[in-house]
Z-matrix of the N, CA and C atoms (Angstrom, degrees):
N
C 1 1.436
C 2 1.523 1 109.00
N 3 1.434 2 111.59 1 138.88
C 4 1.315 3 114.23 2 174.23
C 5 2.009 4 113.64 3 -97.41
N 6 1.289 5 104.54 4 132.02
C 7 1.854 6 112.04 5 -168.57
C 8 1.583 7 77.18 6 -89.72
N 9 1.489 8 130.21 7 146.66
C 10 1.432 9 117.37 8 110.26
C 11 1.604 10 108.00 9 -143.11
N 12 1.208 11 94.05 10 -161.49
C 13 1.466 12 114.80 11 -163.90
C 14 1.481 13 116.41 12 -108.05
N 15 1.534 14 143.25 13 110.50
C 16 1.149 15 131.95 14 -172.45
C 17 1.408 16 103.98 15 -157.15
N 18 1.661 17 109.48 16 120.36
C 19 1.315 18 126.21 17 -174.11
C 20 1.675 19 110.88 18 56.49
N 21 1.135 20 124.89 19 39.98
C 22 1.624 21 125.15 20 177.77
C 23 1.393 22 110.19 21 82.99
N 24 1.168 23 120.83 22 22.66
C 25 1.952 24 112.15 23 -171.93
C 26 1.444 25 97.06 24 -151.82
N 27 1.028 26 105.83 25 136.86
C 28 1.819 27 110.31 26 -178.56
C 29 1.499 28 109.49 27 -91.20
N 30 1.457 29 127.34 28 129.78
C 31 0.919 30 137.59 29 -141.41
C 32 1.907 31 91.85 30 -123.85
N 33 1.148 32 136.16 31 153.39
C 34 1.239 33 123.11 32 -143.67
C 35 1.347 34 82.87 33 -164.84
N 36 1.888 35 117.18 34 105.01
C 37 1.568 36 114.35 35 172.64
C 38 1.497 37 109.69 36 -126.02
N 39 1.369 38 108.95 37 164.07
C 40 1.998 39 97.81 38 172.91
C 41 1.417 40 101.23 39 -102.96
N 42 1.748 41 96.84 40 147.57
C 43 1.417 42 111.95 41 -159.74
C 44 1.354 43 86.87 42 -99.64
N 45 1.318 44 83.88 43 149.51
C 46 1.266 45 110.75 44 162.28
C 47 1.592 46 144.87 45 -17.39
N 48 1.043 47 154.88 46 150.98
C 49 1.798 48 129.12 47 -162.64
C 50 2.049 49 82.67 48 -128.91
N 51 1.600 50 98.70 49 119.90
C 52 1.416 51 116.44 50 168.30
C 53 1.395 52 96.08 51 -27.74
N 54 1.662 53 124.11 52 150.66
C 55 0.903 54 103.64 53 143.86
C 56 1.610 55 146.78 54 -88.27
N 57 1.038 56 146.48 55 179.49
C 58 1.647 57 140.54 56 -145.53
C 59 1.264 58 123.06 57 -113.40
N 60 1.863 59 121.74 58 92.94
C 61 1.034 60 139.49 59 -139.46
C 62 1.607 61 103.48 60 -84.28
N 63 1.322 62 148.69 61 -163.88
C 64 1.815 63 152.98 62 121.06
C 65 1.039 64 95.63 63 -77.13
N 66 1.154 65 148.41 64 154.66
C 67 1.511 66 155.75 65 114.77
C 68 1.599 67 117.32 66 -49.57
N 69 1.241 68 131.43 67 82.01
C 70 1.221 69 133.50 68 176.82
C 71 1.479 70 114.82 69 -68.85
N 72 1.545 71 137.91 70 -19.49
C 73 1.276 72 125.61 71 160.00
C 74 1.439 73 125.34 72 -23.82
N 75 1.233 74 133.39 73 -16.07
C 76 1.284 75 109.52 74 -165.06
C 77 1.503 76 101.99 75 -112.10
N 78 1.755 77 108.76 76 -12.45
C 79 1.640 78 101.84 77 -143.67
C 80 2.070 79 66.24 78 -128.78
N 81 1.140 80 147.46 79 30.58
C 82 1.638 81 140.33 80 -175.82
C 83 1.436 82 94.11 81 -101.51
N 84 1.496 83 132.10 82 134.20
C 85 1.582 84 107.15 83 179.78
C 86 1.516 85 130.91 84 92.34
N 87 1.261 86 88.46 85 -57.20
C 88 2.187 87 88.98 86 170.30
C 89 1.309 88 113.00 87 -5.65
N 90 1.209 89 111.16 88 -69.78
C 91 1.460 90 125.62 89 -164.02
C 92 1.441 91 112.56 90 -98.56
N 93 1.018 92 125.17 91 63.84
C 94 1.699 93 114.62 92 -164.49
C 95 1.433 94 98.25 93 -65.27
N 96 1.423 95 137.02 94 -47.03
C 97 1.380 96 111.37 95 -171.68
C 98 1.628 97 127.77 96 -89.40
N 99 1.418 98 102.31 97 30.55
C 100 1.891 99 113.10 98 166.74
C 101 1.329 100 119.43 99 -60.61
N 102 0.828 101 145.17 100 164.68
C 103 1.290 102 134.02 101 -169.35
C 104 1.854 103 95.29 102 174.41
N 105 1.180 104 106.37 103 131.50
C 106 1.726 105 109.37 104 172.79
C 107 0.996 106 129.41 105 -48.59
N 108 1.311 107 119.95 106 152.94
C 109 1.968 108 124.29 107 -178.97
C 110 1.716 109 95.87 108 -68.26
N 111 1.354 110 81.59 109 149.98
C 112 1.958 111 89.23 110 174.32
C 113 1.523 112 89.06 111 -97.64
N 114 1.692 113 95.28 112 178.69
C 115 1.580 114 94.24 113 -174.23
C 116 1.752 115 104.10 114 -67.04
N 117 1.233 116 125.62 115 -22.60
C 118 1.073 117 132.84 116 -142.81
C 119 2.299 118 94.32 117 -85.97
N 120 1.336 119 101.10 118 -26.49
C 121 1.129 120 110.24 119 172.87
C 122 1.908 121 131.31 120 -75.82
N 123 1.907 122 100.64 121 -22.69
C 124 0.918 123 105.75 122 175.98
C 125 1.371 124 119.15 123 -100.62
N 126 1.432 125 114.44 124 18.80
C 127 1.294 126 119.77 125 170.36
C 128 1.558 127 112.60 126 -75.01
N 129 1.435 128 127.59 127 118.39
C 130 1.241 129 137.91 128 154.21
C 131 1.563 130 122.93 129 -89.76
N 132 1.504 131 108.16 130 166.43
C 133 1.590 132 101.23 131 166.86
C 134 1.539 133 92.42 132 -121.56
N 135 1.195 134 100.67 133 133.71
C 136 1.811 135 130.00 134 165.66
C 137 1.449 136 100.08 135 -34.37
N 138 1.320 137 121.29 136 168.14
C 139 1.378 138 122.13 137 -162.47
C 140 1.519 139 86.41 138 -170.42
N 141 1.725 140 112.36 139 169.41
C 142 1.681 141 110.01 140 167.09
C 143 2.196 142 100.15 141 -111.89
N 144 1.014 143 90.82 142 138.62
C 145 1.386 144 89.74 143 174.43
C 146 1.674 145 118.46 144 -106.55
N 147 1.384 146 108.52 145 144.34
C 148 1.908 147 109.01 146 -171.79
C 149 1.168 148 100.83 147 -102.49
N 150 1.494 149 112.17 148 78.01
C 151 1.396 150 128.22 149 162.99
C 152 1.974 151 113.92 150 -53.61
N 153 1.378 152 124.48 151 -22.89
C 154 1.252 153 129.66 152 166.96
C 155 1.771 154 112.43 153 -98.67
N 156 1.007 155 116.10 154 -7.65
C 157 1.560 156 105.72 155 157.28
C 158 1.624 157 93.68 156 102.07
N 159 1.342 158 133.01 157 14.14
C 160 1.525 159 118.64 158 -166.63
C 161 1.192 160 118.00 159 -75.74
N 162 1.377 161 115.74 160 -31.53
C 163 1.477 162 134.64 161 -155.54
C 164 2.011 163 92.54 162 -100.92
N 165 1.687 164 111.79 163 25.56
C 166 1.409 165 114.59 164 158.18
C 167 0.964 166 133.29 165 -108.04
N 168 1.786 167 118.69 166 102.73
C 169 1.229 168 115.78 167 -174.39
C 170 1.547 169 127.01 168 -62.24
N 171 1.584 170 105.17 169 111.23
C 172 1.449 171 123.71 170 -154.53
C 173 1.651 172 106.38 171 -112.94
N 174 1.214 173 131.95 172 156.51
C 175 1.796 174 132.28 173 -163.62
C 176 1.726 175 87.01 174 -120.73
């Protein structure tokens, strides 16, 4: 709660709510030796995908 003072009468408001952090302590570190893909890692080759299910071998 916030007290103040205005024109002789104490005026009495609710403060504000911190705003709402993650706590990374537990999960900072885990992995100390991760390290990012080089470009050379995010190279894929294209593929076709069976968005209709054909290529499911079905009985």
């Amino acid at each position: 709660m916030r007290v103040r003072e205005e024109a002789g009468h104490f005026v009495v408001e609710r403060a504000e709510p911190a705003p709402r952090k993650i706590n990374l302590d537990g999960i900072w570190g885990a992995i100390p030796g991760l390290k990012p893909l080089s470009p050379e890692d995010r190279v894929f080759e294209e593929r076709e995908l069976d968005w209709d299910g054909k290529l499911l071998k079905r009985d």
